[in-house]
C-alpha positions as CSV (number, residue, x, y, z in Angstrom):
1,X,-34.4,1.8,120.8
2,X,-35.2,-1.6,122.5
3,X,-38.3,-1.9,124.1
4,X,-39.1,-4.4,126.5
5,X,-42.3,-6.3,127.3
6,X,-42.7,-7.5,130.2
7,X,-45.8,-9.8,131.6
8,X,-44.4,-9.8,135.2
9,X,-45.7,-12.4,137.7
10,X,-46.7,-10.8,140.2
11,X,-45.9,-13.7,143.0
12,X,-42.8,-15.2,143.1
13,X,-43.6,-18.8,141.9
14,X,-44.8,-18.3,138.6
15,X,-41.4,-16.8,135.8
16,X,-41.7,-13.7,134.2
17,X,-42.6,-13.5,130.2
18,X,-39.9,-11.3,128.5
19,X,-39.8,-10.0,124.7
20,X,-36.9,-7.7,124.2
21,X,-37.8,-5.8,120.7
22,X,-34.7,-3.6,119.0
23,X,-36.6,-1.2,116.8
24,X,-35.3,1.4,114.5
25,X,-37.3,3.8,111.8
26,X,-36.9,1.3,109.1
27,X,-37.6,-2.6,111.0
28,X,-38.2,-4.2,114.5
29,X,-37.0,-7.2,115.4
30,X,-37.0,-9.5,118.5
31,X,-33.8,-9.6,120.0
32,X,-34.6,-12.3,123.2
33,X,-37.8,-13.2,123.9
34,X,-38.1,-15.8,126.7
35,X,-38.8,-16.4,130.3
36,X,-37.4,-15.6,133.2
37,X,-37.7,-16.1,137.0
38,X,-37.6,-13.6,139.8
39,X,-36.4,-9.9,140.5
40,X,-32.5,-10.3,140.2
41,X,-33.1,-12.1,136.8
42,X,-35.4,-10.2,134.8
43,X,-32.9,-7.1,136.1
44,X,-29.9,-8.8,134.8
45,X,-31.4,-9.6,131.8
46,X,-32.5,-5.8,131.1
47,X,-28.6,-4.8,132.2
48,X,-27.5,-6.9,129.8
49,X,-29.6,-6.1,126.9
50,X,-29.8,-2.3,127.6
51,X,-27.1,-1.3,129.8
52,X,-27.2,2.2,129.8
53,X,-28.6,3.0,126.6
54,X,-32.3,4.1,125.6
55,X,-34.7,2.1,126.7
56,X,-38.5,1.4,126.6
57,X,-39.6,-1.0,129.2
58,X,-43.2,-1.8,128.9
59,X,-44.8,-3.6,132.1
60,X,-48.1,-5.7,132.1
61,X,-47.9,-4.8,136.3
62,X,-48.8,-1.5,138.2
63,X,-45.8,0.7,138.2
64,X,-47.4,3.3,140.5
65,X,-50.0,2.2,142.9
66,X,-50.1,4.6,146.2
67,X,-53.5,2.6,147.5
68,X,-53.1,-0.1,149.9
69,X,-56.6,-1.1,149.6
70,X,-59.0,-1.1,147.1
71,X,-59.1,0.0,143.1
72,X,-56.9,2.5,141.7
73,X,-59.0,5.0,139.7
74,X,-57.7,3.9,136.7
75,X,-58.7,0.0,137.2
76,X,-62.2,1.4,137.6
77,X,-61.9,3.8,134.8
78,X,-61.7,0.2,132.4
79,X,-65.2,-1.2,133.7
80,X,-66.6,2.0,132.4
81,X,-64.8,2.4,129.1
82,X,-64.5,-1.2,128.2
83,X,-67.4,-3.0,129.5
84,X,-68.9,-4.0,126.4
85,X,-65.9,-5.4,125.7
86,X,-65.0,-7.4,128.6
87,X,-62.1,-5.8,129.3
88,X,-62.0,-4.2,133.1
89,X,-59.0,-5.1,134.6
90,X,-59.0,-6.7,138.5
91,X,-58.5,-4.2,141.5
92,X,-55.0,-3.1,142.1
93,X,-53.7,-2.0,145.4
94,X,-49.9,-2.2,147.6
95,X,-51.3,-5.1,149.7
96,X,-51.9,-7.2,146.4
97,X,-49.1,-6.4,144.7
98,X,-45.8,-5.8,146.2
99,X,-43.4,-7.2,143.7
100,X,-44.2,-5.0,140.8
101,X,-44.0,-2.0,143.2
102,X,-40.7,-3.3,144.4
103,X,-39.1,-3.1,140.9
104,X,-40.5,0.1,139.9
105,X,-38.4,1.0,142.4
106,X,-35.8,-1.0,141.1
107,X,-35.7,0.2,137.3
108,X,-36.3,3.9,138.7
109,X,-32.2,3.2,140.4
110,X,-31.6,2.8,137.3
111,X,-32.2,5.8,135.7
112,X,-35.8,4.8,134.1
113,X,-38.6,7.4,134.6
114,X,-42.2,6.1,135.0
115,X,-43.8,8.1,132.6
116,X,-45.4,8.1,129.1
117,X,-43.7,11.4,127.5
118,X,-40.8,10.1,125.5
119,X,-38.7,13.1,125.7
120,X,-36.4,10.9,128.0
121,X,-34.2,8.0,126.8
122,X,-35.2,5.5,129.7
123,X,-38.8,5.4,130.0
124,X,-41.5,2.7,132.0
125,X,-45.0,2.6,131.7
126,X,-47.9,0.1,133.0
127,X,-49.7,-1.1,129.6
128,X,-52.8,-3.2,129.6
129,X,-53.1,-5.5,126.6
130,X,-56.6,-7.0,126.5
131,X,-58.0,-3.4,124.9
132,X,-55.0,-3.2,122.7
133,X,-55.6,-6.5,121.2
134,X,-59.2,-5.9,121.0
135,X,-58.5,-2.8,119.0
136,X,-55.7,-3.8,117.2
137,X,-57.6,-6.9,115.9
138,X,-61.0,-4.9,115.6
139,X,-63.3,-7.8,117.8
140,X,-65.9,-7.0,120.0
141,X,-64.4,-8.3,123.7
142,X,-61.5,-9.9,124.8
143,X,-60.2,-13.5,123.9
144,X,-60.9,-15.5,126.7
145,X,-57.5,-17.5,127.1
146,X,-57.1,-16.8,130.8
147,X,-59.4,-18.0,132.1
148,X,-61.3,-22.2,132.1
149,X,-60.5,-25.5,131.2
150,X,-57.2,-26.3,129.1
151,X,-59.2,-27.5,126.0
152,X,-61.0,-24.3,125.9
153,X,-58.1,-22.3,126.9
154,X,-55.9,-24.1,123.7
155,X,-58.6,-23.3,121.4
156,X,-59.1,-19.5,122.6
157,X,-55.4,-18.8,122.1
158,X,-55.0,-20.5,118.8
159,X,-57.1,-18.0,117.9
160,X,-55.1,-15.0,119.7
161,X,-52.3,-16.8,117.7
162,X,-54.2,-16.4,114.4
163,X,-55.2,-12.5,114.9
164,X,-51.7,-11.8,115.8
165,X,-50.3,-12.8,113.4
166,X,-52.4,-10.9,111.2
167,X,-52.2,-8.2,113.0
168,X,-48.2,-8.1,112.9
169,X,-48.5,-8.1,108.8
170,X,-51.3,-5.4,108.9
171,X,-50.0,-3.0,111.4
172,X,-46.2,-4.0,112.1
173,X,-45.3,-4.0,108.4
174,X,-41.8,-3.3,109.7
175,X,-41.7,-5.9,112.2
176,X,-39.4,-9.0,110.9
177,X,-40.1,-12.2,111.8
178,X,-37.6,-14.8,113.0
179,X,-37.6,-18.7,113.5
180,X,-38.6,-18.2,117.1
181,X,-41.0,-15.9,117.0
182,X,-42.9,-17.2,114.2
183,X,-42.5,-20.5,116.2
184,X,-44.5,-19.5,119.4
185,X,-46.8,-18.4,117.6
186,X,-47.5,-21.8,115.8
187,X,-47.0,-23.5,119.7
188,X,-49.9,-24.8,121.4
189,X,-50.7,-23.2,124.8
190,X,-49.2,-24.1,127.8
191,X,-48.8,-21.3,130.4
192,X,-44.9,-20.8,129.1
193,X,-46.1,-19.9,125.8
194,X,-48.6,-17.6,126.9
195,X,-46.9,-15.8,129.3
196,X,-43.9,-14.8,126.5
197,X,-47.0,-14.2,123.8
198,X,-48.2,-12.0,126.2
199,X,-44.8,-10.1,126.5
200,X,-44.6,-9.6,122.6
201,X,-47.7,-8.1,123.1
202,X,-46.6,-5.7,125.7
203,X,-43.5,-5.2,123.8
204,X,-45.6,-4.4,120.6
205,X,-47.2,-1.6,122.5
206,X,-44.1,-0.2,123.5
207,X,-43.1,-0.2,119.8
208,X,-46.2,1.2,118.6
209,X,-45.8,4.1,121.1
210,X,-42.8,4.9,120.4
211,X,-43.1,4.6,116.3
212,X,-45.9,7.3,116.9
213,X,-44.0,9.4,119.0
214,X,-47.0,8.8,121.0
215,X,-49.8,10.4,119.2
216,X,-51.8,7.4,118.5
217,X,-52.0,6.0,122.4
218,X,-54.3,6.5,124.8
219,X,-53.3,7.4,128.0
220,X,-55.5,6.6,130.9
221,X,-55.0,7.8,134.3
222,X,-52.5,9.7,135.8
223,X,-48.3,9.6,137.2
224,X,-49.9,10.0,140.4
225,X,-52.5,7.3,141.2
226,X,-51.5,5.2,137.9
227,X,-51.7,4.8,134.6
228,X,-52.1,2.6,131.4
229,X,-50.9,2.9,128.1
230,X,-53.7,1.6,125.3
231,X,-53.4,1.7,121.2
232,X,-55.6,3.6,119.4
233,X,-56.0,2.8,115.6
């Protein structure tokens, strides 16, 4: 299977963070991990990676989003669950976010079904990292690397740097580490570096879903008004 993370800009100025994870029973292992920059570029990198074959493409962006004002259910759904932990995501609705819509409709062309049952061989899913990482690392709240001055910023991700890695040798046991990878997560933060640490991240979810056959994530909302896909330990 490859799985895909992607942390998709949702503007058009900023590039897109892509990991590109080929897993199998026995190992995972990053294929490409990189950055790339607009809608015929990220597509031409998942033709060329994927093709036609299974896929997993794991999108830090709403997928489905029928509201053109206001919160999806499921972005309000997070303030409740994940308050203590500083984890509810921003509003999402079709006015704020038009890209990601367009290439849901993009992927779904190519033969990719929004869902998170797995009893297809191209699947794409909306996944929300902060609560994964908070769970995966057991903290109380999010790391705030998003957010404030650089030097606060560097020294906030250093630490999101540290826990993954931990993380990857505690609950990726089959995940093998390469130069690269290993590298970036050694780097000190500029936005580059965070946006493709964020995609391994996605990507890691995608992995983890699939590893489980789904049984250890949490689904929350639904195909209709949206959805995320979350970890559970």
């Amino acid at each position: 299977m490859i799985i895909a993370g992607i942390d998709l800009a949702w503007g058009e100025r900023r590039p897109d963070g892509i990991c590109l994870l080929e897993s199998t029973a026995q190992c995972s292992r990053v294929r490409w991990i990189g950055l790339s920059h607009g809608d015929a570029a990220l597509l031409a990198l998942l033709d060329e990676h994927i093709g036609n074959e299974p896929g997993l493409l794991m999108f830090d962006a709403p997928l489905i989003c029928p509201n053109l004002t206001g919160a999806r259910p499921v972005d309000r759904l997070t303030h409740t669950l994940f308050h203590r932990e500083k984890c509810g995501c921003h509003p999402t609705n079709a006015t704020r976010c038009p890209r990601p819509l367009r290439l849901a409709e993009a992927i779904k062309q190519r033969g990719y079904v929004i869902d998170w049952e797995l009893s297809t061989a191209r699947v794409a899913a909306e996944v929300y990292p902060h609560p994964a990482m908070v769970r995966w690392f057991e903290i109380p709240e999010r790391i705030p690397y998003k957010r404030g001055p650089v030097a606060a910023r560097r020294i906030a991700f250093a630490q999101l740097q540290s826990l993954l890695r931990q993380c990857l040798a505690l609950r990726f046991p089959q995940f093998q580490m390469d130069e690269q990878t290993s590298a970036l997560l050694e780097a000190r933060w500029t936005k580059d570096i965070e946006d493709q640490t964020d995609s391994l991240v996605c990507a890691l979810i995608g992995d983890w879903h699939w590893r489980y056959g789904g049984e250890r994530t949490q689904v929350l909302g639904d195909r209709e008004t949206g959805f995320f896909l979350i970890p559970q330990i």
